[in-house]
C-alpha positions in Angstrom: -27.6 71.4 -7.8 -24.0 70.6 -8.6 -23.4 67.2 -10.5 -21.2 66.3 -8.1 -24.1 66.8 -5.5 -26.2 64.6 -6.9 -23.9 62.1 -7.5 -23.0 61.8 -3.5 -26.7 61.7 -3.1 -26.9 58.3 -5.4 -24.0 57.1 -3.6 -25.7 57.9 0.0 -29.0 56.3 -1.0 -27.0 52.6 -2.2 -25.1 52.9 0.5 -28.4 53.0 2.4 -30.1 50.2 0.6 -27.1 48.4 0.8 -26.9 48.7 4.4 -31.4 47.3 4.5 -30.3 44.9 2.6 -28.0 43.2 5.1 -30.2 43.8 8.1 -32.7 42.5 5.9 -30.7 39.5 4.9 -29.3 39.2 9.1 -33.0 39.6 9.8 -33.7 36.1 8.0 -30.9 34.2 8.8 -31.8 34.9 12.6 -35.8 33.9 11.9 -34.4 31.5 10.0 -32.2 30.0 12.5 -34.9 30.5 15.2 -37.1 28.8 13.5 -34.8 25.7 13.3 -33.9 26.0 16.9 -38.0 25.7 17.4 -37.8 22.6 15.1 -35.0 21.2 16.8 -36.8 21.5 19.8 -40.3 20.2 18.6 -38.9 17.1 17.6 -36.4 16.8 20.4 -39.5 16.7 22.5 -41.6 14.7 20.4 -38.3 11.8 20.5 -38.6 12.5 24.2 -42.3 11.9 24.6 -42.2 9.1 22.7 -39.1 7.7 24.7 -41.3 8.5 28.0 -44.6 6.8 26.3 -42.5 3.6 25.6 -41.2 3.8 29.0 -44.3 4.1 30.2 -45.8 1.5 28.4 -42.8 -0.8 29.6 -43.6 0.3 33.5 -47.6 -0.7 33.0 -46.3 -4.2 31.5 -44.1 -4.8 34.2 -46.4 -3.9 36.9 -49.2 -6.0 35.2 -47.0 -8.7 35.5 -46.4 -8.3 38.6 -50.1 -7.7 39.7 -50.8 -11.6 37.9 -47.7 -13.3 39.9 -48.9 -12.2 42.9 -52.5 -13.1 42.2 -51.5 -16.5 41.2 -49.4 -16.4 44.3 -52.2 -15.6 46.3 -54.5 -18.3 45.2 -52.2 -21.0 45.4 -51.3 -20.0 49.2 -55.1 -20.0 50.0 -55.8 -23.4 48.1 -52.5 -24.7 50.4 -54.6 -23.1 53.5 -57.8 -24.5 53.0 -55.9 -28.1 52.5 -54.1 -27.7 55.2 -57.1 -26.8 57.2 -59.7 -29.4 55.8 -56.3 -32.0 56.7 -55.8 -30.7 60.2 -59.6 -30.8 60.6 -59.9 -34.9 59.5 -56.8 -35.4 61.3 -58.9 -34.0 64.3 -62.0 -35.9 63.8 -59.7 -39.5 63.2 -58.0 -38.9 66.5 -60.7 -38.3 68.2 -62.8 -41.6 66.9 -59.3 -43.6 68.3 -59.6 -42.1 71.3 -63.3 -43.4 71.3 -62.5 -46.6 70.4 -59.2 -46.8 72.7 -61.6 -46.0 75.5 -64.4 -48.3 74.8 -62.1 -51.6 74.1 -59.1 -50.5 76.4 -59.5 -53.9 78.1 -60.6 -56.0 74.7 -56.9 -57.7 74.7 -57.4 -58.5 79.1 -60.7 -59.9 78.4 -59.9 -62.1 75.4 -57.0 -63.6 77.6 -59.3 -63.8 80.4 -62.4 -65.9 78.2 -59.8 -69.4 78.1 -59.4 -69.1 81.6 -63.4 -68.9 82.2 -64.0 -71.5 80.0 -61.8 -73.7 81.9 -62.6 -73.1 85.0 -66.6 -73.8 83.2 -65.0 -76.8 82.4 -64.0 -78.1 86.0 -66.9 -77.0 87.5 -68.7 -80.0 84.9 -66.7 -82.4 86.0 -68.3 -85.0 88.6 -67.0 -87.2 91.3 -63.5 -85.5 90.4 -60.6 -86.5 92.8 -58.7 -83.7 95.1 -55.6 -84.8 92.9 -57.8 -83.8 89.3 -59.5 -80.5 91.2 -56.0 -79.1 92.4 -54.6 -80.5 89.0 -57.5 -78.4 86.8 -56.8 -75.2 89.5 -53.0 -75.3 88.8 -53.2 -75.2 85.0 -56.2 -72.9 84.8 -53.8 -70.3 87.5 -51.1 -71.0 84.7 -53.1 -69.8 81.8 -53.8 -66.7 83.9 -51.0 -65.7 84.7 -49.5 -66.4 81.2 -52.4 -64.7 79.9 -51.8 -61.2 82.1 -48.3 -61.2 81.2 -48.8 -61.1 78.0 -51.0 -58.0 78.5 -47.8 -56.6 80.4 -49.6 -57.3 83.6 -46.6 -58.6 85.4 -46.7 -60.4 89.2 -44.7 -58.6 92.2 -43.7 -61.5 93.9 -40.5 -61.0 96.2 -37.9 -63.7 97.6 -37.6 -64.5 101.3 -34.8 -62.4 102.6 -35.3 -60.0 100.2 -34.9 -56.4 101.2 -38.1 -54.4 101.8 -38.8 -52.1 99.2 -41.9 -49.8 99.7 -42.2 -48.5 96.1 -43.1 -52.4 95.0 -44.0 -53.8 98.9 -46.7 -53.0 101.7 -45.6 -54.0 104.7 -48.7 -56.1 106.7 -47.2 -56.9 109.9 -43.5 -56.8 111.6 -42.2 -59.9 113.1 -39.4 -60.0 115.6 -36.0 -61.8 114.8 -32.6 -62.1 115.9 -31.6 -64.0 112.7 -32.7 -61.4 110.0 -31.6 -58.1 109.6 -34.0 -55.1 109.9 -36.6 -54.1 106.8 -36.0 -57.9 105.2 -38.9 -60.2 103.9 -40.4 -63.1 105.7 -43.3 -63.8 104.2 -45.4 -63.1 101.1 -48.3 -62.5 101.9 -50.3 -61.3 98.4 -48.6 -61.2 95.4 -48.8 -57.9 94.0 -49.4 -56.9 90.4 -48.0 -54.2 87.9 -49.0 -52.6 84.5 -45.3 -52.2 83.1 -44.2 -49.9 85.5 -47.3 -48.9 87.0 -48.1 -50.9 90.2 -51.8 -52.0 90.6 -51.0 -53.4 94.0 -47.7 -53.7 96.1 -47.0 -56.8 97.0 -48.3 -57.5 100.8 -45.7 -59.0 102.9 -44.3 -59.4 106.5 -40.9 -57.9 107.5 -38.4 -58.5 110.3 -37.7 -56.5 113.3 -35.0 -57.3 114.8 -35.4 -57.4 118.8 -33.8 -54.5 121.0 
């Protein structure tokens, strides 16, 4: 072989390890750089686990939170319920002991006024060899203290004027009598005085009315 052969040969077989040397060398870089990409990755996703964990975390806090408001909430609106209840409840039971008591001594007040008027009509009733003058005297007052004592239980007399017009919301009419002088539907005579309860009438007064003749 020709030395100038052999030298092309050695110049082939550098140019050959040269050439496995860079795809060698590119080989590395490329593993190289892979292998950083992989590590950027990694802890790209281990920040971003631990970004999702504290999030997380955050989320359970909140809603635990939450979870004890409401709770708190709750018992406070049931220990307002049962209050309210156990109030409504005595409130109930009070009313209804009133109402017991407003029924049994409805007429306590009527009879307490009444008791002076007993006692002195008790009174007269003692008396011997009383005049006509002293019995009608001792009837007067003791009609007095009646009367004064139903008013002031808002037991009021219906006791109408002569002339006055008839009126059969607060008069019965007993009999009609026959007149020229009066006009039709007026009042003659009293004859019971009626009573009233504030604007409730116990009894219309009783009365006679004119008629005027045809």
């Amino acid at each position: 072989m020709k030395d100038s052969d052999k030298n092309d040969n050695k110049i082939f077989d550098i140019d050959e390890q040269i050439e496995d040397f860079d795809e060698s060398k590119d080989k590395n870089l490329n593993d190289n750089k892979q292998s950083e990409s992989i590590d950027e990755i990694d802890e790209s996703t281990a920040v971003q686990d631990e970004v999702d964990n504290q999030d997380k975390g955050h989320d359970v806090k909140d809603l635990l939170s939450k979870i004890a408001t409401l709770e708190k909430q709750s018992k406070e609106n049931y220990d307002l319920a049962i209050r309210t209840a156990s109030e409504l409840e005595n409130n109930r039971k009070r009313s209804n002991n009133e109402l017991i008591k407003a029924r049994k001594f409805s007429i306590e007040n009527i009879v307490k006024a009444l008791v002076p008027c007993l006692d002195s009509l008790e009174q007269a009733s003692n008396v011997k060899d009383a005049t006509a003058e002293q019995m009608q005297e001792g009837i007067d007052l003791t009609l007095k203290l009646m009367i004064d004592s139903l008013a002031k239980n808002k037991v009021n007399r219906i006791n109408p004027n002569k002339s006055e017009k008839f009126n059969p919301l607060l008069h019965e009419a007993m009999s009609l009598l026959p007149s020229d002088e009066l006009e039709d539907d007026t009042i003659v005579e009293v004859f019971q005085i009626g009573y009233s309860i504030e604007d409730r009438i116990i009894r219309p007064a009783r009365v006679v009315v004119a008629k005027k003749n045809n």
